[in-house]
PDB file of N, CA, C and O in Angstrom:
ATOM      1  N   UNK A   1      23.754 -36.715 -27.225  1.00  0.00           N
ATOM      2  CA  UNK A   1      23.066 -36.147 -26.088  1.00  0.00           C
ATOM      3  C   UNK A   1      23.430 -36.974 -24.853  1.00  0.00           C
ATOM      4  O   UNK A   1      23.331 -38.187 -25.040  1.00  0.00           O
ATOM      5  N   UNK A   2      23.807 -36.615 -23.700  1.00  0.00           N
ATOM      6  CA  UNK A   2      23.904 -37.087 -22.497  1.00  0.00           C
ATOM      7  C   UNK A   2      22.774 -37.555 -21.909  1.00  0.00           C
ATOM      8  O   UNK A   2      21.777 -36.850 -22.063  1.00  0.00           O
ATOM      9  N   UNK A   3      22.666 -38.478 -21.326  1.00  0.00           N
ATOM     10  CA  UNK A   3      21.964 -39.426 -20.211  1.00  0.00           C
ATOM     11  C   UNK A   3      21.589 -38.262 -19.134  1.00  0.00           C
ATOM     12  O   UNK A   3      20.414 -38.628 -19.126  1.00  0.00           O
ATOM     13  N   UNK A   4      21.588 -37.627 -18.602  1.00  0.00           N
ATOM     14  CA  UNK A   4      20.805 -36.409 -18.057  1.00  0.00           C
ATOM     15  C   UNK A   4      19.957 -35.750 -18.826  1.00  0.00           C
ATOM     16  O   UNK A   4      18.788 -35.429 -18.616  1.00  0.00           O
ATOM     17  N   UNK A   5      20.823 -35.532 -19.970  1.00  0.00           N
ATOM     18  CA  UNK A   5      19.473 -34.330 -20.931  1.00  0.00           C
ATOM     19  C   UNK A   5      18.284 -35.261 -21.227  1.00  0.00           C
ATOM     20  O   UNK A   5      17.083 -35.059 -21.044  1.00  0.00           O
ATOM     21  N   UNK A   6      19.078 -36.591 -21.853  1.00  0.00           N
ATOM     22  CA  UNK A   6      17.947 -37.586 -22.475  1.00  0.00           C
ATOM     23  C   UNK A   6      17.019 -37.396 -21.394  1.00  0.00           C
ATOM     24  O   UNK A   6      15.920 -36.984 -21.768  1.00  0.00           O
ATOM     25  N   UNK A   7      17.207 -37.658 -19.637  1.00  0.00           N
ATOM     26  CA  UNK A   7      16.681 -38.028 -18.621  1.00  0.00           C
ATOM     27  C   UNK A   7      15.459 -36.719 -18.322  1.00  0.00           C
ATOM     28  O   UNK A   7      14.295 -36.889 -17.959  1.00  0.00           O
ATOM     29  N   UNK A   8      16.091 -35.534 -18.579  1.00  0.00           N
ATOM     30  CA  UNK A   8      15.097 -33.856 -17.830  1.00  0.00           C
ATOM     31  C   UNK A   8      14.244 -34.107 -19.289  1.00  0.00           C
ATOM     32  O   UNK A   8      13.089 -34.421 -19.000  1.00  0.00           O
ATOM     33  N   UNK A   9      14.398 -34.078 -20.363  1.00  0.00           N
ATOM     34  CA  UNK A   9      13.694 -34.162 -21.986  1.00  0.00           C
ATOM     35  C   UNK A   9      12.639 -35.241 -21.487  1.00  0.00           C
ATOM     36  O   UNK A   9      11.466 -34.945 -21.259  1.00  0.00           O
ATOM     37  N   UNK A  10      13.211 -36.638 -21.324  1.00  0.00           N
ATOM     38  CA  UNK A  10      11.944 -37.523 -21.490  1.00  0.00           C
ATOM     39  C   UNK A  10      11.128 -37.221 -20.248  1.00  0.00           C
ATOM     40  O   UNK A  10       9.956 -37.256 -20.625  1.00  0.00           O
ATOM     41  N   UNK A  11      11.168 -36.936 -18.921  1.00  0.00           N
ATOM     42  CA  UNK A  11      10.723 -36.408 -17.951  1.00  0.00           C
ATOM     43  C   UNK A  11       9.429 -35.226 -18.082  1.00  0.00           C
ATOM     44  O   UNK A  11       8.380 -35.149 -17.443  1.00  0.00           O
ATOM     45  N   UNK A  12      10.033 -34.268 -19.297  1.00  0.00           N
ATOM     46  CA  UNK A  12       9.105 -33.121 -19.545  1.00  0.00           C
ATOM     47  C   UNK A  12       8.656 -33.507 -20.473  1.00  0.00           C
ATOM     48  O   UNK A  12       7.954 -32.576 -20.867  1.00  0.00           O
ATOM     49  N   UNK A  13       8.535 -34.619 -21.417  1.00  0.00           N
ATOM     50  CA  UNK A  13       8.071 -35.044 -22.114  1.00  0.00           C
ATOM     51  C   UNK A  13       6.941 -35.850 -21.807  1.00  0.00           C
ATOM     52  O   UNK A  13       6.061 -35.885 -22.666  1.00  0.00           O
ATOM     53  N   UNK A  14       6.760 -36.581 -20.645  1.00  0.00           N
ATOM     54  CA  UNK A  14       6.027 -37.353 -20.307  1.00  0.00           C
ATOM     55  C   UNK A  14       4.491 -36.315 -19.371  1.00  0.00           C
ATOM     56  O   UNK A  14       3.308 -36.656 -19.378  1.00  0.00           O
ATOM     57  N   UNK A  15       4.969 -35.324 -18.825  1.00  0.00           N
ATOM     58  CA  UNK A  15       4.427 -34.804 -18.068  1.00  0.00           C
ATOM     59  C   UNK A  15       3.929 -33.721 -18.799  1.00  0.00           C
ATOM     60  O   UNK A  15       3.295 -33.018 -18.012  1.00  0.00           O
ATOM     61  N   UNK A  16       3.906 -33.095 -20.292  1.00  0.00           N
ATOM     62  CA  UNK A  16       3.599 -32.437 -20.628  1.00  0.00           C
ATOM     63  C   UNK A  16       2.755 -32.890 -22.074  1.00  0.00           C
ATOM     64  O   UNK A  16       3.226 -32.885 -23.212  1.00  0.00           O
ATOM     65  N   UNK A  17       1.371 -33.278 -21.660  1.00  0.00           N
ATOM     66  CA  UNK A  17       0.982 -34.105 -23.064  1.00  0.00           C
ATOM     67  C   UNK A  17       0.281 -32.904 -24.340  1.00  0.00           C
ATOM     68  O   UNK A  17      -0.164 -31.836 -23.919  1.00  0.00           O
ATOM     69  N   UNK A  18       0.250 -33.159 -25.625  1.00  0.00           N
ATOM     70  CA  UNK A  18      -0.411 -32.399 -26.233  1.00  0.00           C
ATOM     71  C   UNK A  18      -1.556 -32.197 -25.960  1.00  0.00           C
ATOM     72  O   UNK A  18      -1.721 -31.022 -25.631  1.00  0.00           O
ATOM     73  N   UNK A  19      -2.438 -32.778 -25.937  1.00  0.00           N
ATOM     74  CA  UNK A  19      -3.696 -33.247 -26.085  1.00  0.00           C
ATOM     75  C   UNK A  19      -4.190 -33.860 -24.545  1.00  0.00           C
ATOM     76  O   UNK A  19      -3.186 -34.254 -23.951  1.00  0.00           O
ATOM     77  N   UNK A  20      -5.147 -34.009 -23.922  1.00  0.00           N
ATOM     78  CA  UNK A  20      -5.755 -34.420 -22.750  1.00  0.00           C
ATOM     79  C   UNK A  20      -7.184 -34.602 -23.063  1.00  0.00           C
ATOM     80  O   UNK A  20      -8.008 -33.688 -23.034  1.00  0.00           O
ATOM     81  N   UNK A  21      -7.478 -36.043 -23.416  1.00  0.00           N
ATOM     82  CA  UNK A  21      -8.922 -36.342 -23.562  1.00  0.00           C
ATOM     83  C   UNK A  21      -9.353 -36.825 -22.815  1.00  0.00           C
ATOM     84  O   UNK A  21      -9.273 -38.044 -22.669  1.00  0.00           O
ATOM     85  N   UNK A  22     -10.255 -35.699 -21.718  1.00  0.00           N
ATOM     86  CA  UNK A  22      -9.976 -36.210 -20.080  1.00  0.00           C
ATOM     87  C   UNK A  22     -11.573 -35.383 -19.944  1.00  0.00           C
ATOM     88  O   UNK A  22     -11.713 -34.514 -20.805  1.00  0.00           O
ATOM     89  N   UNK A  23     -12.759 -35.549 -18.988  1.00  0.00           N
ATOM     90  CA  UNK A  23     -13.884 -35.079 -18.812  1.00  0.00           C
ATOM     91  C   UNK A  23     -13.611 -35.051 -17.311  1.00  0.00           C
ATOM     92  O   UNK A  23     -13.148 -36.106 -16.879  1.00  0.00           O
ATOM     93  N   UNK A  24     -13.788 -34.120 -16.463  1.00  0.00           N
ATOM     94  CA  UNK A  24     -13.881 -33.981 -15.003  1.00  0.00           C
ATOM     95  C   UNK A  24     -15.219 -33.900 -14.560  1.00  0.00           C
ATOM     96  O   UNK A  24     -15.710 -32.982 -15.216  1.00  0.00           O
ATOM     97  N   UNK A  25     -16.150 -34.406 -13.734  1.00  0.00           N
ATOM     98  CA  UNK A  25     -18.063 -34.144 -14.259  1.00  0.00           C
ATOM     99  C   UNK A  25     -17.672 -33.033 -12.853  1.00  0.00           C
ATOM    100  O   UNK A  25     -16.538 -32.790 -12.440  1.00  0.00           O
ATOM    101  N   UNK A  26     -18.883 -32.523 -12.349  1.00  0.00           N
ATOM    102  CA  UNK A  26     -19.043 -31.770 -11.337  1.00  0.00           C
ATOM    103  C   UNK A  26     -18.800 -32.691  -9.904  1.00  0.00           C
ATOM    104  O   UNK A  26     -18.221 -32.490  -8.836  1.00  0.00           O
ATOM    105  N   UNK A  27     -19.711 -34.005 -10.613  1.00  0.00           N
ATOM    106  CA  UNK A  27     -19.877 -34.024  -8.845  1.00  0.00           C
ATOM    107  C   UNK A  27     -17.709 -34.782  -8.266  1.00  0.00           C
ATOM    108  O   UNK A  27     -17.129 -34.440  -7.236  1.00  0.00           O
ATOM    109  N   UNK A  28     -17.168 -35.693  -9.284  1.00  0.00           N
ATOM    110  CA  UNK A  28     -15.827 -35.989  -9.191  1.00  0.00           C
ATOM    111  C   UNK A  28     -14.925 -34.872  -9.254  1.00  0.00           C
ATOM    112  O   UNK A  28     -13.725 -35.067  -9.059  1.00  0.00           O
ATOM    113  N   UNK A  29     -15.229 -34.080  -9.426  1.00  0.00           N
ATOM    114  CA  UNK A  29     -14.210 -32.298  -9.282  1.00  0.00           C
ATOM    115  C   UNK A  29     -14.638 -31.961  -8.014  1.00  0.00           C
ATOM    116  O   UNK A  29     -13.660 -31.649  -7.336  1.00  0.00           O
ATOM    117  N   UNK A  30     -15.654 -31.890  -7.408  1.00  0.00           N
ATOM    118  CA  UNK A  30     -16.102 -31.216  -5.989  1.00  0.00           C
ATOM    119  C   UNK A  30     -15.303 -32.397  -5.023  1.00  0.00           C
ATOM    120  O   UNK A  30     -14.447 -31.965  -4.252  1.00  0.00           O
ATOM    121  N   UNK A  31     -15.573 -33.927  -5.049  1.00  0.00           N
ATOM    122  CA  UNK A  31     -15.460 -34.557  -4.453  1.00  0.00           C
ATOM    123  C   UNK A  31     -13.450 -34.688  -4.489  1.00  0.00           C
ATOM    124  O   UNK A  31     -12.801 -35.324  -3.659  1.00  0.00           O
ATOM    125  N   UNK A  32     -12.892 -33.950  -5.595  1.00  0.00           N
ATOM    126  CA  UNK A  32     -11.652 -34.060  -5.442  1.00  0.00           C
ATOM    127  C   UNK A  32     -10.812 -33.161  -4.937  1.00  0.00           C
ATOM    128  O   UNK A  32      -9.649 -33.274  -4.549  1.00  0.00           O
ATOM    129  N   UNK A  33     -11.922 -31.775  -5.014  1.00  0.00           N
ATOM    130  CA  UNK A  33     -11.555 -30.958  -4.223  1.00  0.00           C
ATOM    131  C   UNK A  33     -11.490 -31.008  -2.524  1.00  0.00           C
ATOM    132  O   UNK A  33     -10.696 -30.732  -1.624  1.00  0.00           O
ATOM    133  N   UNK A  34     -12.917 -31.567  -2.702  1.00  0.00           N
ATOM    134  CA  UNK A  34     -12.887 -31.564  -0.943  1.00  0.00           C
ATOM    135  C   UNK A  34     -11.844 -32.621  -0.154  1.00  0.00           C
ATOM    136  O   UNK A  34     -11.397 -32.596   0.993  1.00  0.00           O
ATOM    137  N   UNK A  35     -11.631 -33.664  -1.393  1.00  0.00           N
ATOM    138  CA  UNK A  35     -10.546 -34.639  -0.770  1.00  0.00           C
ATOM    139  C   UNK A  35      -9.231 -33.721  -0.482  1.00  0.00           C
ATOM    140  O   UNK A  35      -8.582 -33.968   0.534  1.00  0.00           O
ATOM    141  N   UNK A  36      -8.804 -32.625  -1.385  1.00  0.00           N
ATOM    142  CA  UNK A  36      -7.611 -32.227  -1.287  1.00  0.00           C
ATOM    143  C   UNK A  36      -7.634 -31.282  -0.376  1.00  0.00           C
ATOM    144  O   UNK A  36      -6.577 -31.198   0.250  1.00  0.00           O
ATOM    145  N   UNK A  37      -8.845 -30.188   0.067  1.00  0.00           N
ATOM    146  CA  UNK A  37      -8.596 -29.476   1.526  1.00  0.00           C
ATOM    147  C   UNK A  37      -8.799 -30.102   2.699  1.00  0.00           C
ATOM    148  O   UNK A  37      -8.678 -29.545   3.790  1.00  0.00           O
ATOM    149  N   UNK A  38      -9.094 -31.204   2.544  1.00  0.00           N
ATOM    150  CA  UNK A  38      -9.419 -32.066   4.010  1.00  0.00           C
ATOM    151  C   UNK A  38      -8.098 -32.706   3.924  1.00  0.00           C
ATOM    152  O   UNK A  38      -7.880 -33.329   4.963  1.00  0.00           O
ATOM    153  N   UNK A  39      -7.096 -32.791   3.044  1.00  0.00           N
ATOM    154  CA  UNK A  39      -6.042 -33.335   3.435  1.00  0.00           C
ATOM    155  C   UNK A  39      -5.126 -32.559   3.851  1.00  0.00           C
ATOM    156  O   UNK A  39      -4.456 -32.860   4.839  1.00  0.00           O
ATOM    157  N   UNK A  40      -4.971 -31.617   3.284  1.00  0.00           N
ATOM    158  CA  UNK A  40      -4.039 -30.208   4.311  1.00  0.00           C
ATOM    159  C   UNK A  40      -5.020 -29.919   5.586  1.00  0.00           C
ATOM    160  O   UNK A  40      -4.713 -30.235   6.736  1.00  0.00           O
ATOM    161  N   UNK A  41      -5.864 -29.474   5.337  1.00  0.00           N
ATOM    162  CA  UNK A  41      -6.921 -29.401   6.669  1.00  0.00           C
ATOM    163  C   UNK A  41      -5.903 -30.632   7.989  1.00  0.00           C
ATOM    164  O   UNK A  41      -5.357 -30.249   9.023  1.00  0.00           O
ATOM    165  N   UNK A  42      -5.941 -31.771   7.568  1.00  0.00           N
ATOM    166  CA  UNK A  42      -5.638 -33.062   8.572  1.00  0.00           C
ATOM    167  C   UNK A  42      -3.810 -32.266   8.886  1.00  0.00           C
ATOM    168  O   UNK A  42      -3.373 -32.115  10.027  1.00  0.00           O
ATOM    169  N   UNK A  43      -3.059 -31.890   7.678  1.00  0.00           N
ATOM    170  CA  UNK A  43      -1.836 -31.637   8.181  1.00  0.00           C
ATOM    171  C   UNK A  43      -1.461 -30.422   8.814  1.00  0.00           C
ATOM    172  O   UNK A  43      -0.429 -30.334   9.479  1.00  0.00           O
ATOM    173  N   UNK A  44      -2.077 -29.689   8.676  1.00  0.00           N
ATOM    174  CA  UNK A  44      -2.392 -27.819   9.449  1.00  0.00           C
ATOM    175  C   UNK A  44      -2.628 -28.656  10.918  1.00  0.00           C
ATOM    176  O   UNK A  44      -1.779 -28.468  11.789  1.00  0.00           O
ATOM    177  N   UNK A  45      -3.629 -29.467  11.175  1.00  0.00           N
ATOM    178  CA  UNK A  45      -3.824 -29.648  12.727  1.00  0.00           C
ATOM    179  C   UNK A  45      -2.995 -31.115  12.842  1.00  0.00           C
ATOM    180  O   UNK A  45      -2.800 -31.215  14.053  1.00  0.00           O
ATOM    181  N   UNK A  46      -2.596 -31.926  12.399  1.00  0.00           N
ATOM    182  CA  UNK A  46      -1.189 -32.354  13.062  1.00  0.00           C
ATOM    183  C   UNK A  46      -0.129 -31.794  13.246  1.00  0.00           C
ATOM    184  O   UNK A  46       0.706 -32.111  14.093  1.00  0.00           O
ATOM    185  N   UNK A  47      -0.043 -30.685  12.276  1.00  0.00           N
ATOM    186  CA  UNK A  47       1.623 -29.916  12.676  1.00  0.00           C
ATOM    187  C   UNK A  47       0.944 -28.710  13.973  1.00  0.00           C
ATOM    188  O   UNK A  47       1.632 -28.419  14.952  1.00  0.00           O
ATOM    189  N   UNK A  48      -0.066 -28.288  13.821  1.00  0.00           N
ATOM    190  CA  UNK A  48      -0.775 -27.804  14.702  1.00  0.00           C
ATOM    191  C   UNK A  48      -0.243 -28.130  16.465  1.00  0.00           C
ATOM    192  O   UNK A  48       0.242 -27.415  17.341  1.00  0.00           O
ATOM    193  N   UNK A  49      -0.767 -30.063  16.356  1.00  0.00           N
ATOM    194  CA  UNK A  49      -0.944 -30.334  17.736  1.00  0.00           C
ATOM    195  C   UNK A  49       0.392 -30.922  18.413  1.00  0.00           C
ATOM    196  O   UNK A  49       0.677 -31.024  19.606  1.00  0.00           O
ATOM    197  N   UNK A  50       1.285 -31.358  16.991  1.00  0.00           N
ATOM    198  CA  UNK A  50       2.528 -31.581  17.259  1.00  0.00           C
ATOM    199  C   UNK A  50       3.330 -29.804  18.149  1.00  0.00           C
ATOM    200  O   UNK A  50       3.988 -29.841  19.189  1.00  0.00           O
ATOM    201  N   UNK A  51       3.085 -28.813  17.558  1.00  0.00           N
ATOM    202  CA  UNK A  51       3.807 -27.504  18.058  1.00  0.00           C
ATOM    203  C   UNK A  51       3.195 -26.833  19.585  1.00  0.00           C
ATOM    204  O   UNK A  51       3.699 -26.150  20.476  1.00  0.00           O
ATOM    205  N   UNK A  52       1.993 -27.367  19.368  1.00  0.00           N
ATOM    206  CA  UNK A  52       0.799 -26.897  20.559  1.00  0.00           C
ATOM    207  C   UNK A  52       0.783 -27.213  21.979  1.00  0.00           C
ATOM    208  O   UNK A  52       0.506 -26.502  22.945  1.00  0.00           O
ATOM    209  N   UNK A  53       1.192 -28.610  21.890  1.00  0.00           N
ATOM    210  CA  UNK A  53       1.416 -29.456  23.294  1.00  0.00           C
ATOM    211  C   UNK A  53       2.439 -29.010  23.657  1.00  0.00           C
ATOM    212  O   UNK A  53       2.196 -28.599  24.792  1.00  0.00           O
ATOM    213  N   UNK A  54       3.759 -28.756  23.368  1.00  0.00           N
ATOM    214  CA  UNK A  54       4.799 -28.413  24.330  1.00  0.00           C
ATOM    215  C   UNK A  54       4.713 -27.142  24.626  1.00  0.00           C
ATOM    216  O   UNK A  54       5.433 -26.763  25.549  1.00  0.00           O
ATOM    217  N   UNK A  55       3.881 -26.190  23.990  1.00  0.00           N
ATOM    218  CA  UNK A  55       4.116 -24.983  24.391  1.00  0.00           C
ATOM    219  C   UNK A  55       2.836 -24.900  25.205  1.00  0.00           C
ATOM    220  O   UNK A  55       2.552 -23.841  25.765  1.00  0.00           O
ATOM    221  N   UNK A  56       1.859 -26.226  25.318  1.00  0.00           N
ATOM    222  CA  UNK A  56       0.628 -25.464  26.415  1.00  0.00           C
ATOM    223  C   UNK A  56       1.360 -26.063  27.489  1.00  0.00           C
ATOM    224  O   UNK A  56       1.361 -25.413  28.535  1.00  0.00           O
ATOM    225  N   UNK A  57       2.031 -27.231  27.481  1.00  0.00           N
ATOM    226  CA  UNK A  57       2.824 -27.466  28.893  1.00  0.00           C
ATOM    227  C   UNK A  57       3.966 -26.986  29.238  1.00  0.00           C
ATOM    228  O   UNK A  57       4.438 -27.576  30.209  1.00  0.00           O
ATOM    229  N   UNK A  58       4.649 -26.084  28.798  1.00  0.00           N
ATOM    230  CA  UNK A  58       5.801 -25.222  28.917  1.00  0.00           C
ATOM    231  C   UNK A  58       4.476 -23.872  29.693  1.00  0.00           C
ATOM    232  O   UNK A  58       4.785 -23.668  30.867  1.00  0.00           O
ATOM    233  N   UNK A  59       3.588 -23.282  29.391  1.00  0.00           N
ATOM    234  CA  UNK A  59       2.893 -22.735  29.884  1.00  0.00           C
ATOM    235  C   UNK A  59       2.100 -22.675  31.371  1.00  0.00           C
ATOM    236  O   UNK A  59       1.882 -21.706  32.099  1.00  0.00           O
ATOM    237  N   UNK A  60       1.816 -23.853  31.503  1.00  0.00           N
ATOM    238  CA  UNK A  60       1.093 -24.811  32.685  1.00  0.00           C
ATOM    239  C   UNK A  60       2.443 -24.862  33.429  1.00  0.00           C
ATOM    240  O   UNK A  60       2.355 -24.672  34.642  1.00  0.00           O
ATOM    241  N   UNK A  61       3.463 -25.046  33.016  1.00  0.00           N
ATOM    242  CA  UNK A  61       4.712 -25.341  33.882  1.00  0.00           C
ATOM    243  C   UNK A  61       4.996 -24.162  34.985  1.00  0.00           C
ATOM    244  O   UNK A  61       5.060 -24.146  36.214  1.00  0.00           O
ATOM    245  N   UNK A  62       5.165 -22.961  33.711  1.00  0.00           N
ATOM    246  CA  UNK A  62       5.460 -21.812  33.981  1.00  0.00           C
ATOM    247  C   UNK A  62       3.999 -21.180  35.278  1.00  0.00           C
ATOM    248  O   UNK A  62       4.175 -20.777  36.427  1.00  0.00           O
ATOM    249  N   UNK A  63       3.095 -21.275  34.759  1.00  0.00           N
ATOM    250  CA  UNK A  63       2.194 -20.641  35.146  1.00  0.00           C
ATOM    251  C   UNK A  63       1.650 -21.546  36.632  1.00  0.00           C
ATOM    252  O   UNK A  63       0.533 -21.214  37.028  1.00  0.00           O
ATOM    253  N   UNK A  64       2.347 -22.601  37.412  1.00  0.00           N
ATOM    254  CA  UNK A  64       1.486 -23.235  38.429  1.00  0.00           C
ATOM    255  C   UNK A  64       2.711 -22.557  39.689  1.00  0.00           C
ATOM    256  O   UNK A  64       3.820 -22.113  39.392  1.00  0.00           O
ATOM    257  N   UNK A  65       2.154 -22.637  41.051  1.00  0.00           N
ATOM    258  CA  UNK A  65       2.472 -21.811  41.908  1.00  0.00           C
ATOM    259  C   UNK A  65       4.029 -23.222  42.717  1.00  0.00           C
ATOM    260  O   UNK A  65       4.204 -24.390  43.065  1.00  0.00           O
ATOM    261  N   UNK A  66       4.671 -21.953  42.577  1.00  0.00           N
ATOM    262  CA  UNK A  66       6.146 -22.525  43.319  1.00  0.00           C
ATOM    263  C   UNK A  66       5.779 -22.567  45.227  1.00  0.00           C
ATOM    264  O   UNK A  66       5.038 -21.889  45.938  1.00  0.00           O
ATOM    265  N   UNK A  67       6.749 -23.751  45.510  1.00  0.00           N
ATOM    266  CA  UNK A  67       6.522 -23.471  47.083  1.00  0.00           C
ATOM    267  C   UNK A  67       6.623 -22.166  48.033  1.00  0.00           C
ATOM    268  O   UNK A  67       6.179 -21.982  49.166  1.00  0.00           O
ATOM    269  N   UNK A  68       7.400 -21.285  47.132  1.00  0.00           N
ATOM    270  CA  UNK A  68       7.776 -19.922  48.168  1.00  0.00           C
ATOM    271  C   UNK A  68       6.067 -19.219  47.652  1.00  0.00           C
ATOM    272  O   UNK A  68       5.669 -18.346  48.423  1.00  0.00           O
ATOM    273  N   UNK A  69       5.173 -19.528  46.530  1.00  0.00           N
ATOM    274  CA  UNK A  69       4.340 -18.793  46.099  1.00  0.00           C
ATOM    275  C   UNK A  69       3.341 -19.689  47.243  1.00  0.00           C
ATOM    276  O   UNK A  69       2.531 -19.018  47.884  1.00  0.00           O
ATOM    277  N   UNK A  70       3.373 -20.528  47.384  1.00  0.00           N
ATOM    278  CA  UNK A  70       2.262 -21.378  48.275  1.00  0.00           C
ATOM    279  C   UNK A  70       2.631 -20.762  49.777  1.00  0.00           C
ATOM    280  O   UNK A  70       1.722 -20.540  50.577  1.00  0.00           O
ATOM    281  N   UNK A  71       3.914 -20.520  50.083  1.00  0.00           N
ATOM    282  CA  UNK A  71       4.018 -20.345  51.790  1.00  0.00           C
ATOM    283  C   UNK A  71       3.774 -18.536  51.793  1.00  0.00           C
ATOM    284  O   UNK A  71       3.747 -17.989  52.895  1.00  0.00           O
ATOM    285  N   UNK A  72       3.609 -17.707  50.567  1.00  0.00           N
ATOM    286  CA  UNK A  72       3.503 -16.795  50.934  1.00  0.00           C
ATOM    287  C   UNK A  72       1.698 -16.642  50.975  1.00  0.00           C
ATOM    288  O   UNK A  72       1.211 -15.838  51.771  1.00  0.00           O
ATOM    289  N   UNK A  73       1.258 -17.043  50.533  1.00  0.00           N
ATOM    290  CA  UNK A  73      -0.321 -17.515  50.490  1.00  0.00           C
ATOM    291  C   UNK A  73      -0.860 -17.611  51.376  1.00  0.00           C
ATOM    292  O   UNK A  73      -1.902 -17.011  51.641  1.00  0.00           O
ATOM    293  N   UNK A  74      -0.037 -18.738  52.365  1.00  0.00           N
ATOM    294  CA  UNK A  74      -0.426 -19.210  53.803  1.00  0.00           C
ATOM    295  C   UNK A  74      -0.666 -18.315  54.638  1.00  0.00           C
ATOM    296  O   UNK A  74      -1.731 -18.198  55.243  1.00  0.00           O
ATOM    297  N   UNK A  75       0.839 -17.207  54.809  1.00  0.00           N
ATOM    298  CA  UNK A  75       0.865 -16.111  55.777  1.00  0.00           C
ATOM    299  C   UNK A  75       0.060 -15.505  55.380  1.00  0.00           C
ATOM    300  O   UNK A  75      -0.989 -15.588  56.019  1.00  0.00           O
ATOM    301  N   UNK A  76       0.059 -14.401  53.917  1.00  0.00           N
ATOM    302  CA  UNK A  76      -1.179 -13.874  53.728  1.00  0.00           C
ATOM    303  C   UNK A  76      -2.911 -14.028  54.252  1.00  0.00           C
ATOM    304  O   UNK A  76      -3.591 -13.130  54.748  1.00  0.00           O
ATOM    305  N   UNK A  77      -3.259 -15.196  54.013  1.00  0.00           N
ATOM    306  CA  UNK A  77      -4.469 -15.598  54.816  1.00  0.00           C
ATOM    307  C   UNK A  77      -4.387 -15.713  56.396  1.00  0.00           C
ATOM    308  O   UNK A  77      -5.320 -15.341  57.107  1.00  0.00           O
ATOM    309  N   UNK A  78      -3.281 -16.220  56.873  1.00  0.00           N
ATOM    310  CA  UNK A  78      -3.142 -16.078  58.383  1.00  0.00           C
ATOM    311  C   UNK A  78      -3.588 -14.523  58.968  1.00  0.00           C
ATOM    312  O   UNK A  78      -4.421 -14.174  59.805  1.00  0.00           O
ATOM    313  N   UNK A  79      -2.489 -13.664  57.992  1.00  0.00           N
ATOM    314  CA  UNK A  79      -2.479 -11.801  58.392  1.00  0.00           C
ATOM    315  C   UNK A  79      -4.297 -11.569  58.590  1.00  0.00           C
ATOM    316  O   UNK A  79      -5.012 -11.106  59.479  1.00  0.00           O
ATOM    317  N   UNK A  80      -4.586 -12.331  56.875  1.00  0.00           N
ATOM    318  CA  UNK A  80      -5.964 -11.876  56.570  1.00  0.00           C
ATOM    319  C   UNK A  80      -7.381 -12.008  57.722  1.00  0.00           C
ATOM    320  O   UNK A  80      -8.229 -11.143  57.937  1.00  0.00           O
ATOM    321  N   UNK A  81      -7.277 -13.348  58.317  1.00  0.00           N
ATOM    322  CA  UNK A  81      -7.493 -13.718  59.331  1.00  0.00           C
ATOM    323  C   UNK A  81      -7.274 -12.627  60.868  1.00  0.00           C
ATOM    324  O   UNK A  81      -8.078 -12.044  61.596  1.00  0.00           O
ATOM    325  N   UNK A  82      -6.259 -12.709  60.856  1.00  0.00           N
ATOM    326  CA  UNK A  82      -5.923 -12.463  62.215  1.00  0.00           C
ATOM    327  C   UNK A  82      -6.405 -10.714  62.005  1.00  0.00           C
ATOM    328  O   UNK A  82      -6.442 -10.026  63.025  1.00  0.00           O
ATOM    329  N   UNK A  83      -6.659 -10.254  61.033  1.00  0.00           N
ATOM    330  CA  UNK A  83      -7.301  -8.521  60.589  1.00  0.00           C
ATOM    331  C   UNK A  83      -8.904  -9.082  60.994  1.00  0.00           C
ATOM    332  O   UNK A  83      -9.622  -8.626  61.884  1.00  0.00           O
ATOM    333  N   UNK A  84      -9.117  -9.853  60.348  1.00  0.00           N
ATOM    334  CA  UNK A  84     -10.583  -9.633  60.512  1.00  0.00           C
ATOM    335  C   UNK A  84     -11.327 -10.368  61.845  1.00  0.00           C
ATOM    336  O   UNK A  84     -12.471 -10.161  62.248  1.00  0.00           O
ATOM    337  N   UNK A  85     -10.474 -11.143  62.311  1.00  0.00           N
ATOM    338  CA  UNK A  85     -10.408 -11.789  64.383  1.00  0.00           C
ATOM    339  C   UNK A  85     -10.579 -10.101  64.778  1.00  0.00           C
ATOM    340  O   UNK A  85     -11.710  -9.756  65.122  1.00  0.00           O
ATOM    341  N   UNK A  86      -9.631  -9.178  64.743  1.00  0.00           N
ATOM    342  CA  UNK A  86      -9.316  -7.988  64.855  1.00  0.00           C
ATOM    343  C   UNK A  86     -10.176  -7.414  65.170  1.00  0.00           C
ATOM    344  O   UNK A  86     -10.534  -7.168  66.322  1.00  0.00           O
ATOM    345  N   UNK A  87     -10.851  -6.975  63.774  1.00  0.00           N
ATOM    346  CA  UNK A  87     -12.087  -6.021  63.460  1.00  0.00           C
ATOM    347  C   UNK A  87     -13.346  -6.511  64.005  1.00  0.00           C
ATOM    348  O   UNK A  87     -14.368  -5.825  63.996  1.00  0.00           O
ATOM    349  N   UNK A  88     -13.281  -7.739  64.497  1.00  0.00           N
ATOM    350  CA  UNK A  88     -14.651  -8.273  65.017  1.00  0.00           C
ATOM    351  C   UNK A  88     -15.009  -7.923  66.055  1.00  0.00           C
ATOM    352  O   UNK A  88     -16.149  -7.579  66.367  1.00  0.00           O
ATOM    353  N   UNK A  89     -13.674  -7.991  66.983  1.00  0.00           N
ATOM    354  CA  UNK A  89     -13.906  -8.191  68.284  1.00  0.00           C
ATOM    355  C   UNK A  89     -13.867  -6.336  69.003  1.00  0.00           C
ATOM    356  O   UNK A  89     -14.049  -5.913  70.145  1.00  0.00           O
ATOM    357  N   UNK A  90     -13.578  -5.710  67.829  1.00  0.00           N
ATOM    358  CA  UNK A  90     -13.742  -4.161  68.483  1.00  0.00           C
ATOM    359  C   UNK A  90     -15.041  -3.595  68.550  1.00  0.00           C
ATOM    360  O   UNK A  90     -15.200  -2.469  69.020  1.00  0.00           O
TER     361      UNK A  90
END
């Protein structure tokens, strides 16, 4: 037999026992459960906040006002202004 087979054989050999004289009580099964969704729980929101941040500031980037958006603003309120100076004085 080859040194690989020996190697996948004793491998599934080790990991596959007949017998398991093993007691799990309630409260060490709950408490191992909750250990194991609170640990994906922790990696769902690190891969979460790792993907999250560049795309809320790629957003914020996108979404804040350029100088031609600020000088058209200006005039707008000037027009807006100078309509309602307008309408007052008639």
């Amino acid at each position: 037999m080859s040194k690989l087979a020996s190697l996948i054989l004793g491998t599934i050999w080790l990991f596959c026992p007949i017998i398991a004289n093993a007691y799990v009580g309630p409260g060490a099964g709950i408490s191992a459960i909750g250990s194991f969704v609170a640990l994906i729980a922790a990696v769902l929101v690190a891969i979460l906040g790792f993907v999250w941040y560049p795309v809320k500031r790629m957003l914020k980037k996108r979404n804040e006002p350029t100088l031609d958006d600020a000088e058209e603003s200006i005039e707008d309120q000037a027009i807006a202004q100078k309509t309602n100076s307008d309408s007052i004085e008639k």
